[in-house]
C-alpha positions in Angstrom: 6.6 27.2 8.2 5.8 26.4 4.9 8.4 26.2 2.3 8.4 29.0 -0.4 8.1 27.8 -4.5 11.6 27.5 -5.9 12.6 29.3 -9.1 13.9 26.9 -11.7 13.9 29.7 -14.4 12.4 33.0 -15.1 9.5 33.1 -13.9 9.3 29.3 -13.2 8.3 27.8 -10.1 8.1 24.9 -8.3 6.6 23.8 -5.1 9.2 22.9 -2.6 7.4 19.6 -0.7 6.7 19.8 3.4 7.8 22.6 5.6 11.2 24.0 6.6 13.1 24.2 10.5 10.3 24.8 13.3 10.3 28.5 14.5 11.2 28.0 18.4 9.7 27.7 21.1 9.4 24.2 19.6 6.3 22.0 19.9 7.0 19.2 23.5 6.2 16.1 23.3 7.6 12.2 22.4 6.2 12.0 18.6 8.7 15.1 17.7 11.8 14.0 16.0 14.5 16.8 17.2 16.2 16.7 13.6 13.1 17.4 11.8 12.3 20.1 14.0 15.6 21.4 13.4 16.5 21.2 9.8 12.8 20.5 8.3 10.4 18.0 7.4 10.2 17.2 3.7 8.4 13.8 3.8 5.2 13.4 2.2 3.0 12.7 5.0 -0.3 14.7 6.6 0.2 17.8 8.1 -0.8 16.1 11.3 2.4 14.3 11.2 4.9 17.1 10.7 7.8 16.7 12.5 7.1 13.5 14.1 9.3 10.6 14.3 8.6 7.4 12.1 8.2 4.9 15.3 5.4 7.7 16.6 3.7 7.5 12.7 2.9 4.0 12.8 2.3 3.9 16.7 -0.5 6.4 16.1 -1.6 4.5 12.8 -1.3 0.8 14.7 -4.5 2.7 16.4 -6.8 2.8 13.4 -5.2 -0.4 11.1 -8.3 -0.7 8.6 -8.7 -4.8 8.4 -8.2 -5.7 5.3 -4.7 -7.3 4.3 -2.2 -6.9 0.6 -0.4 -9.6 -0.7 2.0 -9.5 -3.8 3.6 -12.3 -5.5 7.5 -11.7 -6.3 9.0 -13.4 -8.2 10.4 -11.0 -11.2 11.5 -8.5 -8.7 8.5 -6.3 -10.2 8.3 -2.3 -10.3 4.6 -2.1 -9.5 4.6 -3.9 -6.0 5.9 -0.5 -5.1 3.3 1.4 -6.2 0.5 -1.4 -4.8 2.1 -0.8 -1.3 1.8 2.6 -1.2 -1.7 2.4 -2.0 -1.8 -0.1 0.8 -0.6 2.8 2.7 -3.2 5.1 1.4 -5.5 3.0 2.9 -4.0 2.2 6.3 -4.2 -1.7 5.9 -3.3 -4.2 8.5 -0.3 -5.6 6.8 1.5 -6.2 3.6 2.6 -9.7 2.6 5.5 -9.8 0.1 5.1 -13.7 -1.6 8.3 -14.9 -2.8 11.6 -13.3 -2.9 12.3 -11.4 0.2 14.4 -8.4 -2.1 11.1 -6.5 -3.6 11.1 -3.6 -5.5 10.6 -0.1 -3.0 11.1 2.5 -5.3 7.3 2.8 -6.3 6.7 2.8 -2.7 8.2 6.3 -2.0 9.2 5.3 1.2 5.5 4.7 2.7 6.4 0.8 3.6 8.2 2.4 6.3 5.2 2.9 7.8 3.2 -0.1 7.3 4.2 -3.8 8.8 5.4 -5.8 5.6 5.9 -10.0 6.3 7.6 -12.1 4.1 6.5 -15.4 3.1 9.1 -17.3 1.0 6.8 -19.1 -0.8 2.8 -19.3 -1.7 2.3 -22.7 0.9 3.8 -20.5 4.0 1.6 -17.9 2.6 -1.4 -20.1 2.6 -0.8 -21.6 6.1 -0.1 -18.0 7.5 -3.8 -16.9 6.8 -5.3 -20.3 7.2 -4.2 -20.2 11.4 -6.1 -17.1 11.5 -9.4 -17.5 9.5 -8.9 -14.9 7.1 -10.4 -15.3 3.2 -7.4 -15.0 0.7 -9.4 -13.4 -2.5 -7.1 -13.2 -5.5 -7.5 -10.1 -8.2 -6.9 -11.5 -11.5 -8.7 -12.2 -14.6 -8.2 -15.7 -14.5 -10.8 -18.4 -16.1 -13.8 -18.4 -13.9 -13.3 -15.3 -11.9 -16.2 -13.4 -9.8 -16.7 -10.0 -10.5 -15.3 -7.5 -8.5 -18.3 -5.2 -8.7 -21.3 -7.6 -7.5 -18.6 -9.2 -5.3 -19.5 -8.7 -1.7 -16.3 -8.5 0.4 -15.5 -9.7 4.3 -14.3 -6.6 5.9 -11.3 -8.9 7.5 -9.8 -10.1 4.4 -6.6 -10.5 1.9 -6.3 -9.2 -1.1 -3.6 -11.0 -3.2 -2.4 -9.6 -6.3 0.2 -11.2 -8.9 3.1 -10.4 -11.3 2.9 -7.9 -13.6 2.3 -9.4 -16.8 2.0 -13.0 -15.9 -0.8 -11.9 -13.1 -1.3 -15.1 -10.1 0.7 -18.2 -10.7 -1.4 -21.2 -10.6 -0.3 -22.2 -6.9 -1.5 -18.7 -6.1 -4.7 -19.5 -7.5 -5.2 -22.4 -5.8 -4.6 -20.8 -2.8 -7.4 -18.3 -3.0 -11.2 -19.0 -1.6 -12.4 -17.0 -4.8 -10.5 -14.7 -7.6 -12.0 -11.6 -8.5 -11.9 -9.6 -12.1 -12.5 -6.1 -12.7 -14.6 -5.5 -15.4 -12.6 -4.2 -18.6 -14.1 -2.5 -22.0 -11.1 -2.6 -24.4 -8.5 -4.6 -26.3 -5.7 -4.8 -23.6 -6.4 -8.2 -22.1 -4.8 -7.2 -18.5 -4.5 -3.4 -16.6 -1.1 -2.3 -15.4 -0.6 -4.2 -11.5 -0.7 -1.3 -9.3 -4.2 0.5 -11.7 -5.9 -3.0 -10.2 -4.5 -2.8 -6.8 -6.1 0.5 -6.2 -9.2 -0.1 -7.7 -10.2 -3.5 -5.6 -8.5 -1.1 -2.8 -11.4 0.9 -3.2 -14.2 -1.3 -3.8 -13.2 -2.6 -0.2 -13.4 0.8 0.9 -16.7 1.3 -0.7 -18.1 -1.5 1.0 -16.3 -0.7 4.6 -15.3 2.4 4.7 -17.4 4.8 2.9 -19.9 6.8 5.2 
């Protein structure tokens, strides 16, 4: 059942997120996680996936991986690689790469790289090697000196997208690393948008070209 609002003052309100214990008989079946169905499921995932267990999430996900790939440098332990993946997760990618140090910040993530399969690659060379074995194009998002434009840009539907620090955006072996880097267009002072603001937006110029029907 749905969870009422909660009061947090006269009058005030709140939504209380996901749905409380499962009114019995209770659903059969291997996706259903027994606690959940017991005590409640707060997590915020699709409706479809209430009550189910994490391992039946991703097995039912594994099924309909979109084909395009997220890579991150970190180096500076940065907050917004949390926020990238969960737009990654939004968008039901292949994989994650983490670049760098294998500690990365989750707390943007909200828990959603649980359900996505994140490699580590210690450095940009193992990086490079690891996409090079399979044939997949590594396009880096950055507004770097002679970078394509996103927009006109046609994308490979199997492809990486790497992204770079916050701030310092791709490090030069990153760069060198890519087949192409790709801007998005900007119209004001700031020279550079916020890490995870780019991440969704070449997210979704992907989808455009892939996904949209």
């Amino acid at each position: 059942m749905t969870l009422p609002p909660a009061e947090i003052g006269p009058g005030e309100f709140y939504p209380v997120v996901g749905v409380g214990p499962h009114p019995k008989p209770w659903p059969i079946g291997d996706q259903y996680d027994l606690e959940l169905l017991e005590q409640g499921d707060r997590r915020n995932v699709l409706d479809k996936y209430r009550y189910w267990s994490v391992a039946a999430i991703v097995a039912d996900l594994d099924t309909k991986r979109n084909p395009i790939r997220i890579a991150i440098e970190n180096w500076q332990h940065d907050l917004n690689i949390g926020s990238i993946v969960r737009t990654a997760n939004a968008f039901n990618v292949v994989s994650v790469h983490i670049v760098g140090k294998r500690d990365w910040n989750r707390r943007g993530a909200m828990v959603t790289d649980k359900y996505l399969h994140v490699i580590h690659h210690p450095d940009i060379a193992d990086f490079r090697a690891w996409f090079d074995e399979r044939g997949i194009e590594i396009i880096g998002i950055d507004n770097v000196a002679n970078s394509g434009s996103l927009e006109s840009a046609k994308l490979p539907r199997e492809c990486v997208l790497l992204f770079g620090q916050e701030g310092a955006g791709m490090s030069d072996e990153a760069v060198k690393a890519c087949a192409r880097v790709l801007a998005i267009a900007q119209y004001g002072s700031t020279r550079s948008m916020n890490a995870s603001a780019a991440g969704a937006i070449a997210m979704f110029a992907w989808g455009m070209q892939h996904l949209a029907k």
